[in-house]
MARVEXGU-758042 format. One record per residue (C-alpha): residue in three letters; x, y, z. Coordinates in nm, 3 decimals, padded with zeros to 5 digits. Example, Ala and Ser with C-alpha at 12.3 -4.5 7.8 and 13.67 -1.06 7.14 Angstrom:
BEGIN
pt residu:ALA X:01.230 Y:-00.450 Z:00.780 $
pt residu:SER X:01.367 Y:-00.106 Z:00.714 $
This chain:
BEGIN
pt residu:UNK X:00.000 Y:00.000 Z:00.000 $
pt residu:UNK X:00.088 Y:00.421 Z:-00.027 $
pt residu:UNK X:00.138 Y:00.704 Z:-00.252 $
pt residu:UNK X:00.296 Y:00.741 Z:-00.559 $
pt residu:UNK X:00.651 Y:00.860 Z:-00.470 $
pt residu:UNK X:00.936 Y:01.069 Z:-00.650 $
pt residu:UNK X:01.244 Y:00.942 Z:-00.737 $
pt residu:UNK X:01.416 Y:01.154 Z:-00.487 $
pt residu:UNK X:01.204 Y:01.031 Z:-00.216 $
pt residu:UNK X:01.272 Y:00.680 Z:-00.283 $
pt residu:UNK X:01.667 Y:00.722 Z:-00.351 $
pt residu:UNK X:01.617 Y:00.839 Z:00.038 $
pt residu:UNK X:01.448 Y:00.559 Z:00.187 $
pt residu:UNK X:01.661 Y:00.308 Z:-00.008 $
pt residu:UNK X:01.965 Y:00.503 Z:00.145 $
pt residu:UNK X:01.827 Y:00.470 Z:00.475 $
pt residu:UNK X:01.726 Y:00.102 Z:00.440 $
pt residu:UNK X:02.139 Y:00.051 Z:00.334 $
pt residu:UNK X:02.226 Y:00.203 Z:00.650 $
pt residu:UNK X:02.008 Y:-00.016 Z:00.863 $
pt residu:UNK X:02.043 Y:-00.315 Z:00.706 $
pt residu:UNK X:02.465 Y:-00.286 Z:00.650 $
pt residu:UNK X:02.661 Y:-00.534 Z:00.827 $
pt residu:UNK X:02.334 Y:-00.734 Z:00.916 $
pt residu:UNK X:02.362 Y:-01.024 Z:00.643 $
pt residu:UNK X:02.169 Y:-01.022 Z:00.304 $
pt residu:UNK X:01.993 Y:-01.149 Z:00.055 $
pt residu:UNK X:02.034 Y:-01.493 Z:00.018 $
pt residu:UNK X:02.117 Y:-01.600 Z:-00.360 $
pt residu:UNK X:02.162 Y:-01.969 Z:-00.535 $
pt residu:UNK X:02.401 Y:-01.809 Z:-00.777 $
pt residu:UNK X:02.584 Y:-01.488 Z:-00.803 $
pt residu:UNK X:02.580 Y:-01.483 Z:-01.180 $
pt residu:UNK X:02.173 Y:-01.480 Z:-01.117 $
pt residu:UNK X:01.936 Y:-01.261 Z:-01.169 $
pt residu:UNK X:01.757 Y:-01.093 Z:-00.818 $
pt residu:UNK X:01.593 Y:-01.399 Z:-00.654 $
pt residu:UNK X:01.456 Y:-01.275 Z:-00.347 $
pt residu:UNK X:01.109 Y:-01.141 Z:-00.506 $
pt residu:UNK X:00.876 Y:-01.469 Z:-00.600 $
pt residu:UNK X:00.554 Y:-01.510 Z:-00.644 $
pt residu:UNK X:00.541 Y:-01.840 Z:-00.452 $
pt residu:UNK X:00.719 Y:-01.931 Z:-00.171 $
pt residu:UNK X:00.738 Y:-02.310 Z:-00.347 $
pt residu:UNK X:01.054 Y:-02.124 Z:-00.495 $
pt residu:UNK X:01.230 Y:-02.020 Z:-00.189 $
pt residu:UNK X:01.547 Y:-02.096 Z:-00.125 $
pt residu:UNK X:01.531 Y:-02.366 Z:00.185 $
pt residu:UNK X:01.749 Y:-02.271 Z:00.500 $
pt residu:UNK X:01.941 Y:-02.534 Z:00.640 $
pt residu:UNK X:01.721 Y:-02.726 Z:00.980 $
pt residu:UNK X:01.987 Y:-02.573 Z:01.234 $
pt residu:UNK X:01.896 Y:-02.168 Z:01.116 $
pt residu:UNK X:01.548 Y:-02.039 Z:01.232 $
pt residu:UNK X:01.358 Y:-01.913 Z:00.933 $
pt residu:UNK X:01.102 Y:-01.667 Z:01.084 $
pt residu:UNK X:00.862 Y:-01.409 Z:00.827 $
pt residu:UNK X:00.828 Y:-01.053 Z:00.867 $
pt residu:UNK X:00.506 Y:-00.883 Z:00.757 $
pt residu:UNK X:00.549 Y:-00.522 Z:00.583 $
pt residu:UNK X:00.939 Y:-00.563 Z:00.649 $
pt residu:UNK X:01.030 Y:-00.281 Z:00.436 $
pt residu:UNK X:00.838 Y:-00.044 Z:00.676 $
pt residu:UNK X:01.040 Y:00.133 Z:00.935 $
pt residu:UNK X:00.938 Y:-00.095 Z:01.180 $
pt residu:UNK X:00.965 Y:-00.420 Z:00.967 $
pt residu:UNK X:01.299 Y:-00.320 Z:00.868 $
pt residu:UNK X:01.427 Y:-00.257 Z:01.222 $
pt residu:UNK X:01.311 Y:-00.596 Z:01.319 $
pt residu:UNK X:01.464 Y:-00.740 Z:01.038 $
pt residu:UNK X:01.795 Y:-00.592 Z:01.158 $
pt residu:UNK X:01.752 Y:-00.687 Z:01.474 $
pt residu:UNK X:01.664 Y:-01.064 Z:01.435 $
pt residu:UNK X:01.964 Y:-01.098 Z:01.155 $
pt residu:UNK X:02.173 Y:-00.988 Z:01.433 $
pt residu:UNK X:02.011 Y:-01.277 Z:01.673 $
pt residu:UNK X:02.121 Y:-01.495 Z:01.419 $
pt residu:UNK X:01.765 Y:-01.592 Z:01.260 $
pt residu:UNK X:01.715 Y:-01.591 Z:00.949 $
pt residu:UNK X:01.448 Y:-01.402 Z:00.765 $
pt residu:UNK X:01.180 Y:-01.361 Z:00.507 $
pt residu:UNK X:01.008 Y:-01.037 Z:00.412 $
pt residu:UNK X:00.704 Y:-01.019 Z:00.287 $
pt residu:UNK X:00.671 Y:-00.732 Z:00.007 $
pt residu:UNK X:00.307 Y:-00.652 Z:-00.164 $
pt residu:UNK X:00.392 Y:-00.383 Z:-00.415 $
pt residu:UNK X:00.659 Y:-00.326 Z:-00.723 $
pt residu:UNK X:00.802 Y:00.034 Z:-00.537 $
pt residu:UNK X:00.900 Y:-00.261 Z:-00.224 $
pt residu:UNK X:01.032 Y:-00.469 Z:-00.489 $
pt residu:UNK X:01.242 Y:-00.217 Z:-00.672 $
pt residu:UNK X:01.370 Y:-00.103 Z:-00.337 $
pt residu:UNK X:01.494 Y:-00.476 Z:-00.259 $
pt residu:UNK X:01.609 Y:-00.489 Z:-00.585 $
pt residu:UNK X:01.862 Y:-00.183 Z:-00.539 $
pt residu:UNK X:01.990 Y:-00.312 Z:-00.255 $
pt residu:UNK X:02.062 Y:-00.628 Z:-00.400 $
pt residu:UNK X:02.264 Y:-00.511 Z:-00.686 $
pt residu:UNK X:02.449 Y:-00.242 Z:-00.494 $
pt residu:UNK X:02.612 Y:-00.437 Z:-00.306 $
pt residu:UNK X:02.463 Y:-00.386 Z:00.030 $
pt residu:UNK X:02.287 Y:-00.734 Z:00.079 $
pt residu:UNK X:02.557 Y:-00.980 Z:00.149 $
pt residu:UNK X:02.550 Y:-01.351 Z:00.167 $
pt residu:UNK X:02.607 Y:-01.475 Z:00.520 $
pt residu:UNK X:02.496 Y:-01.774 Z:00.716 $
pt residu:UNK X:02.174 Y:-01.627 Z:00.836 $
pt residu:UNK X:01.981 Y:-01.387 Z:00.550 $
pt residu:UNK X:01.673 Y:-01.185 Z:00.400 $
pt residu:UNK X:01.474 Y:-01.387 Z:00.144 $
pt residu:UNK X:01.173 Y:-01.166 Z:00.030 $
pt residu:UNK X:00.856 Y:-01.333 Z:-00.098 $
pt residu:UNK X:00.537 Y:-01.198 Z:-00.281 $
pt residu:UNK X:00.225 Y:-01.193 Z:-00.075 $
pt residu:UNK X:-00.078 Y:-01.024 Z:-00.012 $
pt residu:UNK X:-00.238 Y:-00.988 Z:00.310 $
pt residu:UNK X:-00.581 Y:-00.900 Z:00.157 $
pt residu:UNK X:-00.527 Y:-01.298 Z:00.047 $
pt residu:UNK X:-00.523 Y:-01.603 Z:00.321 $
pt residu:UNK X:-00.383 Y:-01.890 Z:00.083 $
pt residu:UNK X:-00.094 Y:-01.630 Z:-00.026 $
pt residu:UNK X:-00.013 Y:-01.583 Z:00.362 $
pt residu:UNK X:00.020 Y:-01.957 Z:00.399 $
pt residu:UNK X:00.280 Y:-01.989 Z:00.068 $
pt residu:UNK X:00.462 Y:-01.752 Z:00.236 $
pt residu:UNK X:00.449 Y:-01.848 Z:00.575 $
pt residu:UNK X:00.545 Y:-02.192 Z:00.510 $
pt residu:UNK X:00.878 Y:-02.353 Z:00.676 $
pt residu:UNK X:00.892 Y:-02.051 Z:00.949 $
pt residu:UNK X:00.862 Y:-02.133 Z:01.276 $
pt residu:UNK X:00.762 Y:-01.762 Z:01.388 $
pt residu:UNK X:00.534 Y:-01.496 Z:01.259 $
pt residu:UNK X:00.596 Y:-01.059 Z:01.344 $
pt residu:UNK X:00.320 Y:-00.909 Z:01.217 $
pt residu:UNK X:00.416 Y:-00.517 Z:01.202 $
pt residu:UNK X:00.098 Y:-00.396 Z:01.067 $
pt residu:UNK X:00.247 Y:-00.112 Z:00.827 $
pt residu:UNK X:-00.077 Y:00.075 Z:00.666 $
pt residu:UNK X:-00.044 Y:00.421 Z:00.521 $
pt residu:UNK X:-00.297 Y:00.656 Z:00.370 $
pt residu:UNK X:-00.336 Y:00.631 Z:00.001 $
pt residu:UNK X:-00.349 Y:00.983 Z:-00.046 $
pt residu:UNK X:-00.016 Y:01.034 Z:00.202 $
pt residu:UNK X:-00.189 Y:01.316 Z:00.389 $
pt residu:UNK X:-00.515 Y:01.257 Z:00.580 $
pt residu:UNK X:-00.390 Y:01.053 Z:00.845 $
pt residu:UNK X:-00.568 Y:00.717 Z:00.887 $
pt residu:UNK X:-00.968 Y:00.678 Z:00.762 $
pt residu:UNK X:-01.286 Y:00.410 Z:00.887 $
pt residu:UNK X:-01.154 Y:00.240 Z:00.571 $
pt residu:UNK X:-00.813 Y:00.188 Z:00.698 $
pt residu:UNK X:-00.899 Y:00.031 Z:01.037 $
pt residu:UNK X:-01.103 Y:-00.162 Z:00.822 $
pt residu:UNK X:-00.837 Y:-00.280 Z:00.659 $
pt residu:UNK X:-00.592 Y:-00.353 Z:00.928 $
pt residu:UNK X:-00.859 Y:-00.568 Z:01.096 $
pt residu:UNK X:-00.892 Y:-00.790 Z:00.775 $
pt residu:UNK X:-00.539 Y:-00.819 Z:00.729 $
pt residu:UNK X:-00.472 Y:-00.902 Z:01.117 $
pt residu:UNK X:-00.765 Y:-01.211 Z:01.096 $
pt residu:UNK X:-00.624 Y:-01.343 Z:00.771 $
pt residu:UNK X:-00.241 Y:-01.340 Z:00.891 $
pt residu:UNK X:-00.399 Y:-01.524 Z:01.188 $
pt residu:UNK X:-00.588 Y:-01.749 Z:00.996 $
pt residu:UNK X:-00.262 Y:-01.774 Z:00.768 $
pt residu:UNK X:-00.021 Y:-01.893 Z:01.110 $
pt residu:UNK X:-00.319 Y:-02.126 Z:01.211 $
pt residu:UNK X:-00.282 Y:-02.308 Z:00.843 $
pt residu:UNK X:00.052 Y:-02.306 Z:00.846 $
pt residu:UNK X:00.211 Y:-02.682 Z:01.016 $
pt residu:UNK X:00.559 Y:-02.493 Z:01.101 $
pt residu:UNK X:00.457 Y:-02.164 Z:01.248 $
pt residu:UNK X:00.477 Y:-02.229 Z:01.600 $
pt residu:UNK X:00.475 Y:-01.843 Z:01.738 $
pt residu:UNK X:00.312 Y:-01.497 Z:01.653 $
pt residu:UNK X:00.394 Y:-01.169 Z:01.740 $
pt residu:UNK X:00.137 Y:-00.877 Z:01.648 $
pt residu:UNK X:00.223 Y:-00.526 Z:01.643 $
pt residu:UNK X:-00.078 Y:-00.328 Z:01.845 $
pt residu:UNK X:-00.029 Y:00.031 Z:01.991 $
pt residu:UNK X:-00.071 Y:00.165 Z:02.310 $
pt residu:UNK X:-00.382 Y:00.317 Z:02.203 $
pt residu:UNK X:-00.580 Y:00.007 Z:02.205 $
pt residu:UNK X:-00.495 Y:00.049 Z:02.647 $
pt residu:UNK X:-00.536 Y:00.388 Z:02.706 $
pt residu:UNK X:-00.891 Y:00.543 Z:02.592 $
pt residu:UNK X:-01.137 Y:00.480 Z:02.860 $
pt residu:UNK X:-01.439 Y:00.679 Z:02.947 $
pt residu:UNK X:-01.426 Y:00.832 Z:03.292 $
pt residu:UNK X:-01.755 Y:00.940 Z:03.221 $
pt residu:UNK X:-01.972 Y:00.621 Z:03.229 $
pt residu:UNK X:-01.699 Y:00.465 Z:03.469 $
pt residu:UNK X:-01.583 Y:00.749 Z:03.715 $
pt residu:UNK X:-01.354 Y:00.511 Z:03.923 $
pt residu:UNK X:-01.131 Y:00.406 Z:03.673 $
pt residu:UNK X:-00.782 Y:00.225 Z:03.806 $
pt residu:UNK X:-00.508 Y:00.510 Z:03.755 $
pt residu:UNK X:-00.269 Y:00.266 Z:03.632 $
pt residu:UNK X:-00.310 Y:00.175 Z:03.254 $
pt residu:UNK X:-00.087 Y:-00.165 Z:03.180 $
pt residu:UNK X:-00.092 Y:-00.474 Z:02.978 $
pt residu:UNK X:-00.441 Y:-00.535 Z:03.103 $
pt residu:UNK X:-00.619 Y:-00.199 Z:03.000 $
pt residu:UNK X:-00.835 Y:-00.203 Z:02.693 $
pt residu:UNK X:-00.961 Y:00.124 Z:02.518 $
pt residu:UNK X:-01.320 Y:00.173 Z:02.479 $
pt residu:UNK X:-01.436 Y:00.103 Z:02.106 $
pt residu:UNK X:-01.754 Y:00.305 Z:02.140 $
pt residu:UNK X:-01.535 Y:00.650 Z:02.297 $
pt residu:UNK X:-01.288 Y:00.604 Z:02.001 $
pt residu:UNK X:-01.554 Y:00.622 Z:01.738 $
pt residu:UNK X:-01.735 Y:00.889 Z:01.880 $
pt residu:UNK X:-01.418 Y:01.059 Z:01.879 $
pt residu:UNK X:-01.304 Y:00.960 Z:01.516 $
pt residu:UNK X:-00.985 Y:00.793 Z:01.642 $
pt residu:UNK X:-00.988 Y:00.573 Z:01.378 $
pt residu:UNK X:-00.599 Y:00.481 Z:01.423 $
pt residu:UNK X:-00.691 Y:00.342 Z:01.762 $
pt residu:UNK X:-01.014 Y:00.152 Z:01.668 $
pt residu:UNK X:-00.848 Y:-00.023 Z:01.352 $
pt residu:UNK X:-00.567 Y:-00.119 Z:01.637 $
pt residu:UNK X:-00.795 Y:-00.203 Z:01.902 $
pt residu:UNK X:-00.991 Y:-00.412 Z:01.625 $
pt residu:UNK X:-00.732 Y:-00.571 Z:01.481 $
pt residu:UNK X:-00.537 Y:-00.698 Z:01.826 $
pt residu:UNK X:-00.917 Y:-00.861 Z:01.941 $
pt residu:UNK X:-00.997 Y:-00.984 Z:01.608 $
pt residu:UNK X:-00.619 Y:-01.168 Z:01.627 $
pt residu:UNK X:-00.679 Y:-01.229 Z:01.982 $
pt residu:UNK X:-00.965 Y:-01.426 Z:01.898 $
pt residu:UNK X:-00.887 Y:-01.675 Z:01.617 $
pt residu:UNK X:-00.536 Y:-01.741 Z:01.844 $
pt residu:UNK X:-00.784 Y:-01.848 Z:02.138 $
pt residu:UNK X:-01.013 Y:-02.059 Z:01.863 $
pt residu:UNK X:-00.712 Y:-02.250 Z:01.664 $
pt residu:UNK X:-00.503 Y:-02.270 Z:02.016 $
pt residu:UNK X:-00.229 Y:-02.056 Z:01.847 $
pt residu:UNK X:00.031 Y:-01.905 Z:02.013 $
pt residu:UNK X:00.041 Y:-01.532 Z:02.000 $
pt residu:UNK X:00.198 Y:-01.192 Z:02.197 $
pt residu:UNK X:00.096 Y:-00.875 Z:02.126 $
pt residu:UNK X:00.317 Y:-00.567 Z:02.205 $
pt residu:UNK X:00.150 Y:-00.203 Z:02.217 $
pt residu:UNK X:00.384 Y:00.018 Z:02.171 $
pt residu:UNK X:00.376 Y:00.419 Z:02.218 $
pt residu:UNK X:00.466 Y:00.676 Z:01.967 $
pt residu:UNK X:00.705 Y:00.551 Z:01.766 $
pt residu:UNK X:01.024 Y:00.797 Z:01.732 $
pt residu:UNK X:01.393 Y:00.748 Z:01.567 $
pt residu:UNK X:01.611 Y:00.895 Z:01.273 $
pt residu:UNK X:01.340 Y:01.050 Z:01.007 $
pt residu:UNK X:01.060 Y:00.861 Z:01.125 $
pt residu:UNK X:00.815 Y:01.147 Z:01.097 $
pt residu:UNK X:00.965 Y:01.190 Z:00.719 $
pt residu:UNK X:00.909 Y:00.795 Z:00.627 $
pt residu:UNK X:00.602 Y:00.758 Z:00.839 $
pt residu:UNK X:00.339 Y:01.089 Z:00.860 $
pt residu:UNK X:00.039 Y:00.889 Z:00.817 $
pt residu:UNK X:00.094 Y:00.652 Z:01.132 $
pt residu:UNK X:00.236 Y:00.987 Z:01.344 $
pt residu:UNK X:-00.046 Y:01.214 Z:01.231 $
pt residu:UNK X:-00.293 Y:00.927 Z:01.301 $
pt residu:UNK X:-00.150 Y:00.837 Z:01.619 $
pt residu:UNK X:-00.153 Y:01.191 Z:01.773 $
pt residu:UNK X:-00.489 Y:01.298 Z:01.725 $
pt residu:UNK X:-00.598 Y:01.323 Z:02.070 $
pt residu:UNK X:-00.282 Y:01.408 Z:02.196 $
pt residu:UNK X:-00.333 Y:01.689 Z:02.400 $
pt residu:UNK X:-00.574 Y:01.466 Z:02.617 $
pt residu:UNK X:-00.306 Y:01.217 Z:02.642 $
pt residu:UNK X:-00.050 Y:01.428 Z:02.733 $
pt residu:UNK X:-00.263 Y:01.602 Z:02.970 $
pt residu:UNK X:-00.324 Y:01.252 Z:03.164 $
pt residu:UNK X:-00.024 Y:01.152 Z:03.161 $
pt residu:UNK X:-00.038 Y:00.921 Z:02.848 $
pt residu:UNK X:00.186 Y:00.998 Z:02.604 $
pt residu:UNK X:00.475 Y:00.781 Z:02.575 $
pt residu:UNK X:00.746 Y:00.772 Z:02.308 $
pt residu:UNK X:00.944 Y:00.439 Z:02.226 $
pt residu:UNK X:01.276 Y:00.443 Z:01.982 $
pt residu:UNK X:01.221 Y:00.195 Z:01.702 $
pt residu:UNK X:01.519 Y:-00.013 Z:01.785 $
pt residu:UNK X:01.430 Y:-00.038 Z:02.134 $
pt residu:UNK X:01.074 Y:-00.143 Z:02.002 $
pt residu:UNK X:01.255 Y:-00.379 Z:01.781 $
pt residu:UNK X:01.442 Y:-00.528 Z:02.010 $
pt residu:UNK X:01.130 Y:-00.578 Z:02.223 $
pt residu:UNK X:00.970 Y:-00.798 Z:01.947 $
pt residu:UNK X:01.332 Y:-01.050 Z:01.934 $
pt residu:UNK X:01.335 Y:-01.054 Z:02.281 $
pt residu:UNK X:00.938 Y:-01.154 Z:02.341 $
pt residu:UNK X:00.930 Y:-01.400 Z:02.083 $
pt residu:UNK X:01.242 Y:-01.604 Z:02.223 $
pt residu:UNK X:01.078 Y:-01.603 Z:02.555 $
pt residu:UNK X:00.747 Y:-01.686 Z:02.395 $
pt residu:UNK X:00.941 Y:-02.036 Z:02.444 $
pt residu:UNK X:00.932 Y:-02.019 Z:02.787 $
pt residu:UNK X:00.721 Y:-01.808 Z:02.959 $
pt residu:UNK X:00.594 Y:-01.491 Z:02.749 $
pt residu:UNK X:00.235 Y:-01.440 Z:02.750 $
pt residu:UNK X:-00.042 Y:-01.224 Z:02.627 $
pt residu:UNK X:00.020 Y:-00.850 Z:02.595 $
pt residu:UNK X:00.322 Y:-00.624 Z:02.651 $
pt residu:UNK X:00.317 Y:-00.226 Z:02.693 $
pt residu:UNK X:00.636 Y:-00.096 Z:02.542 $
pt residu:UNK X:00.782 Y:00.250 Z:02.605 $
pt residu:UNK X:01.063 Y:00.424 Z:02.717 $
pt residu:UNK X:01.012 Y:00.795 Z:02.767 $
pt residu:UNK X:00.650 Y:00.948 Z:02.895 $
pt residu:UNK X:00.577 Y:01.303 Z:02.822 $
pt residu:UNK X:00.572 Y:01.492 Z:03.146 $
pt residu:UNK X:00.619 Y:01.868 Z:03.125 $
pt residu:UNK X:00.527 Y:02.128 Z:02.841 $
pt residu:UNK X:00.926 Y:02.128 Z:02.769 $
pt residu:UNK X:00.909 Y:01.752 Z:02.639 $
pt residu:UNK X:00.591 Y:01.806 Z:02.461 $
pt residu:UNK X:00.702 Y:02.118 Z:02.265 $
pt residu:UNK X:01.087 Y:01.913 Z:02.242 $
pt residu:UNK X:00.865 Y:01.589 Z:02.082 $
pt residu:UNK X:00.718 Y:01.829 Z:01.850 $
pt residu:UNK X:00.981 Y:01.993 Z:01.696 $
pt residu:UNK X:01.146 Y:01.640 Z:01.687 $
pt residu:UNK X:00.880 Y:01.464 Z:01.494 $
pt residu:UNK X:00.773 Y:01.805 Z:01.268 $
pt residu:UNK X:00.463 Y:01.873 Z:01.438 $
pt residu:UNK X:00.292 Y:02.206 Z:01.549 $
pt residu:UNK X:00.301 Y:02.195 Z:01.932 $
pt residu:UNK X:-00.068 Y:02.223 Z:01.988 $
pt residu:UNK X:-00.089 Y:01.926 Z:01.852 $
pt residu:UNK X:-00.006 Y:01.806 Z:02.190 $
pt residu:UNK X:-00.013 Y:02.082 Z:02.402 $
pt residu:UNK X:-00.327 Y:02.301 Z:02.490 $
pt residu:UNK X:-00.338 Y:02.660 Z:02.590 $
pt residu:UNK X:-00.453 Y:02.603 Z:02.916 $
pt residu:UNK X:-00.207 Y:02.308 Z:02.943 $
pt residu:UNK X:-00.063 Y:02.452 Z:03.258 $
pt residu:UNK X:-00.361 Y:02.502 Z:03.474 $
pt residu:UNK X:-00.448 Y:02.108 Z:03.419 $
pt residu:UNK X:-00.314 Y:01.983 Z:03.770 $
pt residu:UNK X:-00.082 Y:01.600 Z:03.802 $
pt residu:UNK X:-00.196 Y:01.372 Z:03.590 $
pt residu:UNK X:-00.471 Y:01.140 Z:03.623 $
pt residu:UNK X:-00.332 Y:00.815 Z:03.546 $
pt residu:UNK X:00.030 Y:00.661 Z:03.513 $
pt residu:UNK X:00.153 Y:00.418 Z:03.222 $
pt residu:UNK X:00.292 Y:00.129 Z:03.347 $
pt residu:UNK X:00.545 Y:-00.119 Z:03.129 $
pt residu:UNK X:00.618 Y:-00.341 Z:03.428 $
pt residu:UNK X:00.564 Y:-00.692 Z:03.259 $
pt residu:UNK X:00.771 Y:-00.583 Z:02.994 $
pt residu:UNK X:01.037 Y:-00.455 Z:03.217 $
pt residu:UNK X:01.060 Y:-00.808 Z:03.373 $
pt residu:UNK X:01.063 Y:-01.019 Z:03.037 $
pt residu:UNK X:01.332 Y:-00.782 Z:02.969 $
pt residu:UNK X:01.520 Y:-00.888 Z:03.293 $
pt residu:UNK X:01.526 Y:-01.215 Z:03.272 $
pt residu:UNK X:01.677 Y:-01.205 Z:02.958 $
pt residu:UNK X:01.996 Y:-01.083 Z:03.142 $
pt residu:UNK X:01.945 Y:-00.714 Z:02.971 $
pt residu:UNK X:01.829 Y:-00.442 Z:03.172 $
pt residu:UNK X:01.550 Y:-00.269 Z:03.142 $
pt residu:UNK X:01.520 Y:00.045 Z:02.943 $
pt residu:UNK X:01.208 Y:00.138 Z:03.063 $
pt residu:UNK X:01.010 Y:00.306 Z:03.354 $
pt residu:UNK X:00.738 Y:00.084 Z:03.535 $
């Protein structure tokens, strides 16, 4: 999915894919003297990774978010196929490939054809991973209106047939689904006046206050995570969900202004209760390898990830002019008679997955 882009603008994001995916393996191909491999209609025609190597598929991997995955779980040793639905992902591979960039090594990117509008094409190219990251990577046609009713649409289809994919699929064992924090954080103090002030893994938004609202962003997440929720519970598949906050990192806003746009409408209420979190897409990333390992042991269910909440009219006008924003989008002019906050984010669960890897924790609980 997306806009029509210039030349320019994709010269840009293909530099900026080079830079995150250097050093972090490649393309995997059968001979160097071939043609670009890695794009197939079927994945009957993908190169087979040997039994040792754990082949996992990444959904919308050329996003932002797909790609730092990527990066992180070539660097975790797994190896990886993309999924790509469009010729502009396809001619971005494609440049890689032939400059250069994509080396062979051991473990490697292998990207496949698929659409996720199309169940049987999910299960061709989930077949022979034993994992599933579902990033969720939507964009506005138009590249300007933020996110519609059509999109969440959409994103709820997609999210039951991926699910529905995994649950046909023999080898996939694991799935991880990218949500959003905003599928925890809208409640209605209104109808319930004694809501808990601590919003965790356990909080669910209210579908009815987001569509009054318009937050469409949030409803298509909030959909999507229960729709995927709910075929898991049916087919006894394994799944994780992690909600991230406002995703932030080197030119996000540029790459992403649909999903930033989208996620900040109704930002002034969350940053006047205390809601609005930021989380650096390698962190995030690194979130997704670590939960799926664990989802071997012991992970479970849903996992709030952030690492910065917005506090003080400093951070929130900072954020702005980080992420190319006006500042109230997120800040109101009577911001500073609000009073404390009314309810604290909490990432605890996370925190302790992440310490029990033997890493510490990046986050506040």
């Amino acid at each position: 999915m997306g806009f029509v882009q210039t030349e320019a603008r994709k010269k840009m994001e293909i530099e900026e894919m080079k830079c995150m995916l250097a050093g972090c393996g490649g393309l995997n191909r059968r001979k160097d003297d071939e043609e670009f491999q890695g794009i197939r209609a079927s994945s009957k025609q993908v190169v087979e990774f040997n039994d040792e190597e754990e082949l996992v598929c990444v959904t919308s991997g050329v996003s932002y978010l797909g790609l730092a995955i990527v990066n992180r779980l070539l660097t975790r040793g797994y190896s990886v196929r993309i999924i790509v639905d469009n010729e502009e992902d396809k001619e971005k591979l494609r440049e890689l490939e032939t400059s250069g960039e994509m080396r062979t090594s051991k473990n490697g990117i292998i990207a496949v054809m698929a659409k996720l509008a199309e169940v049987e094409s999910l299960v061709e190219a989930f077949r022979g991973c034993h994992g599933v990251f579902h990033t969720s990577a939507f964009t506005d046609p138009a590249g300007l209106s933020g996110y519609t009713k059509s999109m969440a649409e959409i994103e709820v289809r997609a999210s039951e047939n991926v699910m529905e994919a995994c649950s046909r699929t023999p080898t996939v064992r694991n799935c991880v689904v990218t949500s959003s924090l905003l599928t925890c954080l809208w409640r209605d103090i209104t109808t319930t006046p004694e809501l808990p002030p601590v919003v965790n893994h356990e909080s669910w938004s209210d579908e009815s206050l987001c569509i009054r609202n318009k937050l469409w962003y949030a409803v298509g997440k909030l959909r999507a995570e229960k729709a995927a929720w709910k075929i898991a519970k049916e087919r006894g598949l394994k799944l994780v969900t992690i909600c991230p906050g406002l995703i932030t990192g080197p030119e996000y806003f540029g790459k992403n202004p649909t999903a930033t746009i989208a996620y900040l409408k109704g930002g002034q209420e969350m940053f006047r209760d205390g809601l609005l979190a930021t989380v650096d897409v390698m962190n995030l990333a690194d979130a997704h390898a670590r939960v799926f390992e664990e989802m071997k042991k012991t992970a479970y269910g849903r996992y709030i990830c952030f690492d910065r909440v917005i506090q003080v009219e400093d951070e929130a006008e900072t954020l702005a002019k980080e992420i190319g924003v006006p500042a109230n989008k997120i800040v109101s002019e009577d911001a500073s008679n609000c009073g404390p906050p009314r309810f604290v984010l909490s990432n605890k669960k996370l925190c302790n997955l992440m310490s029990r890897t033997h890493r510490s924790c990046y986050d506040r609980s």
